[in-house]
C-alpha positions in Angstrom: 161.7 123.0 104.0 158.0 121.6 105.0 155.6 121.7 102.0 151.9 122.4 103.2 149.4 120.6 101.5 147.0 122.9 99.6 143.6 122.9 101.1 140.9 121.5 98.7 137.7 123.8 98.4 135.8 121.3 100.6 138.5 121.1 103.1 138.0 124.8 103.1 134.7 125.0 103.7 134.3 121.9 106.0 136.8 123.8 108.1 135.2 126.9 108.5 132.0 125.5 109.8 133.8 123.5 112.4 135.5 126.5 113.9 131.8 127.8 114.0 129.8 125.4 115.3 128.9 125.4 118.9 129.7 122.5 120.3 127.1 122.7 122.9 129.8 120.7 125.3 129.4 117.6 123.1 133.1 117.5 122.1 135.8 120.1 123.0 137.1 122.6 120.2 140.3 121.4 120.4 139.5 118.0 120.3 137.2 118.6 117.3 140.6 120.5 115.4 142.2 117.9 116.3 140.4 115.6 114.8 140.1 117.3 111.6 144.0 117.7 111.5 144.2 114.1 111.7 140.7 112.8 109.5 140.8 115.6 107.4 138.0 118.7 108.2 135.1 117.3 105.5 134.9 114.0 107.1 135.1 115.4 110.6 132.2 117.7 109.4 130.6 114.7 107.7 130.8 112.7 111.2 129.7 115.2 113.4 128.0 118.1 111.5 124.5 116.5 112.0 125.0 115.5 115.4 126.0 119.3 116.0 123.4 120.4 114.5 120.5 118.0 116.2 122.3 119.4 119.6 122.2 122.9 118.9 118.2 122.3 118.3 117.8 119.8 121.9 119.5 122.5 124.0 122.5 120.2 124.9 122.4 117.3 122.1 122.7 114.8 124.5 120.1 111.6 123.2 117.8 110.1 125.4 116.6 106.5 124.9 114.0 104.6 126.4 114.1 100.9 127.1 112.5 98.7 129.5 114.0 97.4 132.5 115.9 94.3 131.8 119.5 92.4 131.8 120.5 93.6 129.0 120.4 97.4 129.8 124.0 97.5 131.9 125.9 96.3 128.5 123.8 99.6 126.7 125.1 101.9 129.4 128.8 100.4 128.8 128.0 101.4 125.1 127.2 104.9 125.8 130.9 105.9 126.4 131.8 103.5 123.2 128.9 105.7 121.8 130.4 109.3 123.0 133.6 108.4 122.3 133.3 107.4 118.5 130.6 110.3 117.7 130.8 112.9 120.2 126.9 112.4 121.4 125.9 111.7 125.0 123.6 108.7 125.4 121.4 109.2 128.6 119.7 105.3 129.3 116.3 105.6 130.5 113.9 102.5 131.4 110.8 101.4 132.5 108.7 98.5 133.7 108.6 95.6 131.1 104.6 95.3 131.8 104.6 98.9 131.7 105.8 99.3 128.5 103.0 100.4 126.4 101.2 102.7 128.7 104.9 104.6 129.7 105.5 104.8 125.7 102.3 106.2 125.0 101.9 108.8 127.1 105.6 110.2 126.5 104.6 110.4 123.1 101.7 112.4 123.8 103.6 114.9 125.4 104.8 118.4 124.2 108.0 117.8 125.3 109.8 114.0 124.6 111.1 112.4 127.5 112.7 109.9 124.8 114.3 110.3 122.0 114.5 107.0 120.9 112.9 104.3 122.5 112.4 100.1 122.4 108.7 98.8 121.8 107.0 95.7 120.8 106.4 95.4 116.7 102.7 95.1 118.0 102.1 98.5 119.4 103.3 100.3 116.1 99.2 100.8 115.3 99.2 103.1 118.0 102.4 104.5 118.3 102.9 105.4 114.7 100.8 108.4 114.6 103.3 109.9 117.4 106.8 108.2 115.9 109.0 110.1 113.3 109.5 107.5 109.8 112.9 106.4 110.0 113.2 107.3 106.2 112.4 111.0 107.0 115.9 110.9 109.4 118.0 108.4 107.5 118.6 105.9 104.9 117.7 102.2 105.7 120.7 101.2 104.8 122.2 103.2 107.4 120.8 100.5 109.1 122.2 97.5 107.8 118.5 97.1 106.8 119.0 94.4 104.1 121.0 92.4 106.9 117.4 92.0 108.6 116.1 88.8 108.8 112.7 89.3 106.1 110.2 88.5 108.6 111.9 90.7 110.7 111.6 93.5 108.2 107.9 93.3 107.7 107.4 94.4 111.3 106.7 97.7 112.4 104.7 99.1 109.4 102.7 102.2 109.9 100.6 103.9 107.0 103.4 101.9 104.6 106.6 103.5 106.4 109.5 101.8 109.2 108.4 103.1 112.2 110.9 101.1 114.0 114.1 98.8 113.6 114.9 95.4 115.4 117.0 95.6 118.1 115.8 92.0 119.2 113.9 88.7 117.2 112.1 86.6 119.2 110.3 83.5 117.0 108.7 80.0 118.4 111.3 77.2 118.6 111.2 74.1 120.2 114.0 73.8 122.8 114.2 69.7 124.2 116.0 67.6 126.1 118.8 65.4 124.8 119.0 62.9 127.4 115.4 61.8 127.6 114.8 62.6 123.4 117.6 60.7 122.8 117.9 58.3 125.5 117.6 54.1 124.1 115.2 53.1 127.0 112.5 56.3 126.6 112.6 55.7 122.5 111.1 51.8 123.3 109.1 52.6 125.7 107.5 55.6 123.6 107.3 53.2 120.7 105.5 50.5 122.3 102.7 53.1 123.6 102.4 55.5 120.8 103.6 53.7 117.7 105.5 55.5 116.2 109.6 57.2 117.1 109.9 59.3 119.6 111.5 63.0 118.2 111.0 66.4 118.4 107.3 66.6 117.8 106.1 68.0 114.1 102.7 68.8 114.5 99.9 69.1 117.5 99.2 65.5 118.2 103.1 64.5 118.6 103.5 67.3 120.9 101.1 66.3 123.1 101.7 62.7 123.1 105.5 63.5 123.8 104.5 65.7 126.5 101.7 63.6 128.2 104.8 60.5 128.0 107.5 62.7 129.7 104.9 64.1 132.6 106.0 62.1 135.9 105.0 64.1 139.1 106.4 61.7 141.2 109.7 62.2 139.5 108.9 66.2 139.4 109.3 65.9 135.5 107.0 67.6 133.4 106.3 67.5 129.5 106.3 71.0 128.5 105.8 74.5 129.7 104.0 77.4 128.4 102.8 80.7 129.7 99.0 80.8 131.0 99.2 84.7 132.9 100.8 87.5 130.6 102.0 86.2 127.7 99.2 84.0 127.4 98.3 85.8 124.0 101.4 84.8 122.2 101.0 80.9 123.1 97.1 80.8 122.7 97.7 82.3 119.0 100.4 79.9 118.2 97.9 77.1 118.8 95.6 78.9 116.8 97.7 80.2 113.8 98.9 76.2 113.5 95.5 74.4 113.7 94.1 77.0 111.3 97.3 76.0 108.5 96.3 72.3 109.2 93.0 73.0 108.1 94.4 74.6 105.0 92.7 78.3 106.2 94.3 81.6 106.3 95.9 81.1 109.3 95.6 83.5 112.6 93.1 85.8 110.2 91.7 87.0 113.4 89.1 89.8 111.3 87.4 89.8 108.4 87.5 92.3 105.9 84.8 94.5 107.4 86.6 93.8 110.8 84.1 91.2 111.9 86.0 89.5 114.5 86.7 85.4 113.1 86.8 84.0 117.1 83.8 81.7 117.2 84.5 79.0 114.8 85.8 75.0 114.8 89.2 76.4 114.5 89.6 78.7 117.3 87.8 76.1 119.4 89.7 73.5 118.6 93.0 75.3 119.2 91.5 76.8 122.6 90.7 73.4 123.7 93.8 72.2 122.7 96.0 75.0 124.1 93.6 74.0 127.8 94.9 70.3 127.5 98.4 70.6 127.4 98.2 72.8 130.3 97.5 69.6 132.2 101.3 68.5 131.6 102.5 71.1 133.7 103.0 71.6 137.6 99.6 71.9 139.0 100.6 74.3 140.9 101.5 76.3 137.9 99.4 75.3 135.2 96.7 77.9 135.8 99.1 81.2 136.1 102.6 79.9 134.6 104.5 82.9 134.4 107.1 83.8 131.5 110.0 84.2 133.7 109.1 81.1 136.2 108.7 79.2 133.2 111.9 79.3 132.1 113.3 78.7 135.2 111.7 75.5 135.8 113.0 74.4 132.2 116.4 75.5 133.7 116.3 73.7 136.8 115.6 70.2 134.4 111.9 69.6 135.4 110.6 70.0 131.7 111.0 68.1 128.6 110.6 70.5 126.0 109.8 74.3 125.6 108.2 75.5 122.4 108.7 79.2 123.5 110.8 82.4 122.4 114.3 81.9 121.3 115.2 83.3 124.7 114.8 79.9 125.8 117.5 78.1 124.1 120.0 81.0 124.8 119.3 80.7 128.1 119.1 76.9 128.6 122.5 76.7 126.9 124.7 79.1 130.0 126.0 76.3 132.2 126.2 79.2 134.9 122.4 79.1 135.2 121.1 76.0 133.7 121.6 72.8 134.8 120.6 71.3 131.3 123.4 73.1 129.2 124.4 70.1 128.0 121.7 68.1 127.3 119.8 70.1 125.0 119.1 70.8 121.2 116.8 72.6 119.4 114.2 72.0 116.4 111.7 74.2 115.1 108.6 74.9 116.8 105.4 72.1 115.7 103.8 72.9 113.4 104.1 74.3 109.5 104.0 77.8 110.8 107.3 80.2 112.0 105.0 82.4 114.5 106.7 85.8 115.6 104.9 87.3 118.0 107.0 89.0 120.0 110.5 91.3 119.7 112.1 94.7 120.3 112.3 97.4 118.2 113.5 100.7 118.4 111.8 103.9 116.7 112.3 107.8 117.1 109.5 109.9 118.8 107.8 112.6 117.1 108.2 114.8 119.8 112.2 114.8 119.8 113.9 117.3 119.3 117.0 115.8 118.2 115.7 113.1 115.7 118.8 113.1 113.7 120.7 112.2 117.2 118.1 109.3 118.0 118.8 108.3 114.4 123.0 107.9 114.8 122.4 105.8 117.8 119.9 103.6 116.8 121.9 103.2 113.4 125.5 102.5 115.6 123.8 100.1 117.5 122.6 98.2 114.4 126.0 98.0 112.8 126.9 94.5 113.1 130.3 95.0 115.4 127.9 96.0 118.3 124.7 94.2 117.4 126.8 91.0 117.7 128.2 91.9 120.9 124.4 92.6 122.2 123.6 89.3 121.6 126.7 87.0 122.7 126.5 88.1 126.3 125.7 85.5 128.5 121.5 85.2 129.8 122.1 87.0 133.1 123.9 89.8 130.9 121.4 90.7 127.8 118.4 88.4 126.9 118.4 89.7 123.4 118.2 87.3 120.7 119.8 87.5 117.1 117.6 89.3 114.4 120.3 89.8 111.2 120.9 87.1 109.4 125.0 87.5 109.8 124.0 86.9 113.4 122.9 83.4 112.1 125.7 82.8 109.3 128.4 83.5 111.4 127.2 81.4 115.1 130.3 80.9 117.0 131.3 84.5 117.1 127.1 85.4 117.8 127.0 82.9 120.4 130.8 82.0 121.8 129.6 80.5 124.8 127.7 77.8 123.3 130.2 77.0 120.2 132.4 74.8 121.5 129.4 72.0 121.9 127.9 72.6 119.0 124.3 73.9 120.1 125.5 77.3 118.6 125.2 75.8 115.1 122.7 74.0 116.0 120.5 76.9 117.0 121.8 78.9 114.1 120.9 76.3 111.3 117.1 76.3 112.9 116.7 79.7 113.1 117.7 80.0 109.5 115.3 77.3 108.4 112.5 79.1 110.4 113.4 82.3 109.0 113.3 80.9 105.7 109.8 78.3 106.2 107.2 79.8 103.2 104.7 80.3 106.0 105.0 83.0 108.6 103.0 84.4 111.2 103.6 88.3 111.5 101.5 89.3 114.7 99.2 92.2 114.0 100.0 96.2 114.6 96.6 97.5 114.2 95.7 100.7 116.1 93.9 99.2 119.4 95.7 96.1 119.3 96.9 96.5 123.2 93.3 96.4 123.6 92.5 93.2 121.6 95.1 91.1 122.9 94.2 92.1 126.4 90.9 91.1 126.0 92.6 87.8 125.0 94.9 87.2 127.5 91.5 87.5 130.1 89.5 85.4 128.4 92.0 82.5 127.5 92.8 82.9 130.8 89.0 82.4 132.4 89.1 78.8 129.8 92.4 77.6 131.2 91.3 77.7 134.8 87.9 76.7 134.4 85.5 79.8 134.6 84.1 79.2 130.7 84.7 77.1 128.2 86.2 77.1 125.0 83.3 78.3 122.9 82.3 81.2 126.2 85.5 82.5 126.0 85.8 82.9 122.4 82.4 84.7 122.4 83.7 87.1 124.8 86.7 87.5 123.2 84.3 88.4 119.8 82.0 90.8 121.7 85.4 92.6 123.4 86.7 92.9 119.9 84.1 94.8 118.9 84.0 97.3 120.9 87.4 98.1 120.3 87.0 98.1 116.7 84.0 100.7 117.6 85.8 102.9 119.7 89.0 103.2 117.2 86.6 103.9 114.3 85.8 100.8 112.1 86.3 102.7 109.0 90.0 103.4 110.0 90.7 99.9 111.4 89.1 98.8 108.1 92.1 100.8 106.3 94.7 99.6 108.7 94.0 95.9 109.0 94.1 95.9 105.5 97.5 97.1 105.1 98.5 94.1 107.5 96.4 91.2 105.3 97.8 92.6 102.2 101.7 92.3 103.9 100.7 88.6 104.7 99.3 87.9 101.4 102.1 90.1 99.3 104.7 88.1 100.9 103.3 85.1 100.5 102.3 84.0 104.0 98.8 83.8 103.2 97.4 82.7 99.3 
């Protein structure tokens, strides 16, 4: 005789509201039964009761996220059906232009109706997203996030009005990528020696980094000292010239306002940093130097016509695939020169205000944060995903995070510099003030005009000064008073700044 097991009052009630529920073509009926036959009804109900519910409210529950248009958005779309298949919930993967980023973002948030529910933006446009994104607290729990997991200076990104707007799905940090076989090779070390006096190594501060990369530029043998971006990106490599001569000086380094939002541009330091930031530009292809861009950039360092790359981390995980690089293995890594860890750049991923399935765009963002698929993310090859590690299991655990590089040893060897970046007393968290597409585009023009020629150090830096005023006028000075004081006191409460 079969004994039936006696229903617990949960049970009860768990399965009641699954034989109500409309399904809204999520997840069959019978497939949902059968599920809480095997799982038991109140964890079925637990898994998928919210993700019901969010679906009944979007007319079809299906969750629509955002990302730019990269390498890495084929391995999301093979984790939709891992997605739909462990929670029931369609993912629908829509992108956009990486240089369009900001403006698509902005005005889908502005919208009545959401075009995203979730979506991928850079830490830095949170000051004027956050009005229009949903606080991931109001959805979930952090630690439905593997939150803790979070590399700290990872953490302190995407702050608005004292709430996580946004989670990273991607850490980017300065680290200096160099070659092996001319760092390390007998004849180059005596022959820097003898002209420099002192060893050749990866270079520690400004004045090693340029002598290192004036010794290694040979056009004849198209060899070049270094590479850094003069078009786009411009910003991020002016400010990490900037944010390091202002720590050598013993300042508050990268303060680029004061506290009345008087912009700090026209001083000995920000000279100094621009005119420094003009000379190494000198140690790249001519034909480059004036307009490097990101992507070429790396591709030159690829092809073995650089020395060194103090650049995103993207770099190193890139220079290390043997399908693409012919460097693979000849490199290490060391961190970036300079006292500073400078993180200007990153993905995160936030819910708009406008969705109406929040609690949806919560579940994925939170399944793509658990570590089983994070890690996956990042160990595809370049050409696959260009995301780079942001938890710190990413870091503790290298050869599964980075398999193809493992066997030589450059995965630990990345790994164990990350970690001492990650963990360096001074940091450099870029700023996510509202308006701050507008200042940094205003510095990406006028760095730009110095590098080729059109003004100089101290002409661009005034423009810079009067362009950052206007901004700060036309977002209200009173509010981005208020707001850039939330970001000093993160720096200073954390202990970046004294």
């Amino acid at each position: 005789m079969m004994i039936m097991k006696k229903r617990t009052c949960a049970d009860t009630y768990a399965l009641d509201q699954l034989s109500s529920v409309d399904t809204k073509g999520l997840i069959s009926r019978r497939e949902l039964m059968r599920r809480a036959a095997v799982f038991g009804a109140a964890a079925t109900l637990g898994t998928f009761g919210g993700v019901l519910g969010a679906a009944g409210q979007s007319g079809g529950g299906k969750v629509r996220v955002g990302l730019d248009s990269g390498a890495f958005t084929p391995i999301l779309k093979e984790f939709a059906t891992e997605f739909r298949e462990a929670t029931g919930t369609e993912v629908e993967f829509l992108s956009y232009p990486l240089g369009n980023m900001y403006d698509q973002n902005l005005l889908a948030l502005r919208q009545d109706e959401a075009r995203f529910d979730a979506f991928d933006f850079w830490p830095n446009f949170t000051g004027d997203f956050g009005p229009f994104m949903t606080p991931l607290e109001d959805v979930g729990s952090l630690a439905d996030l593997n939150f803790d997991d979070i590399a700290k200076p990872f953490q302190l990104l995407n702050i608005y009005e004292g709430k996580s707007v946004g989670v990273m799905i991607d850490g980017d940090m300065f680290i200096n990528t160099y070659r092996t076989d001319l760092f390390e090779d007998a004849a180059e070390m005596n022959a820097f020696k003898a002209k420099y006096g002192y060893d050749l190594a990866a270079p520690k501060d400004w004045q090693q980094y340029r002598d290192t990369a004036e010794f290694f530029t040979r056009p004849d043998q198209n060899t070049y000292g270094l590479v850094e971006v003069t078009s786009y990106f411009v910003y991020a490599f002016f400010i990490n010239q900037l944010v390091q001569e202002g720590s050598a000086r013993g300042e508050r380094y990268g303060e680029l306002f004061d506290e009345q939002m008087k912009p700090k541009l026209v001083n000995d330091t920000a000279i100094a940093a621009l005119d420094q930031y003009r000379e190494v530009t000198q140690f790249m292809p001519s034909d480059l130097a004036n307009a490097m861009p990101w992507d070429v950039g790396r591709q030159i360092f690829f092809e073995g016509r650089v020395a060194q790359a103090n650049w995103w981390t993207d770099m190193p995980k890139g220079a290390a695939d043997p399908s693409i690089s012919k460097v693979a293995d000849k490199i290490k890594c060391a961190p970036s020169w300079g006292d500073v860890t400078v993180l200007p750049y990153g993905r995160a991923m936030g819910i708009a205000k406008n969705s109406s399935n929040k609690e949806g765009a919560f579940q994925a963002i939170a399944w793509i944060q658990k570590s089983a698929q994070a890690n996956r993310w990042v160990a595809e090859t370049f050409s696959q995903s260009l995301m780079d590690p942001w938890r710190m299991s990413m870091f503790n655990e290298p050869a599964s995070t980075f398999p193809l590089q493992a066997e030589s040893g450059f995965a630990e060897n990345f790994a164990s510099v990350s970690k001492q970046l990650l963990a360096n007393e001074k940091a450099y968290l870029d700023i996510s003030i509202p308006g701050t597409n507008q200042y940094l585009a205003s510095m990406i023009q006028h760095v730009q005009r110095a590098v080729t020629g059109q003004a100089t150090s101290e002409e661009a830096l005034q423009a810079m000064e009067a362009d950052f005023e206007d901004t700060t006028e036309t977002f209200n000075r009173d509010r981005q008073i208020t707001h850039y004081d939330e970001y000093r006191q993160r720096m200073i409460s954390n202990g970046y700044w004294s």
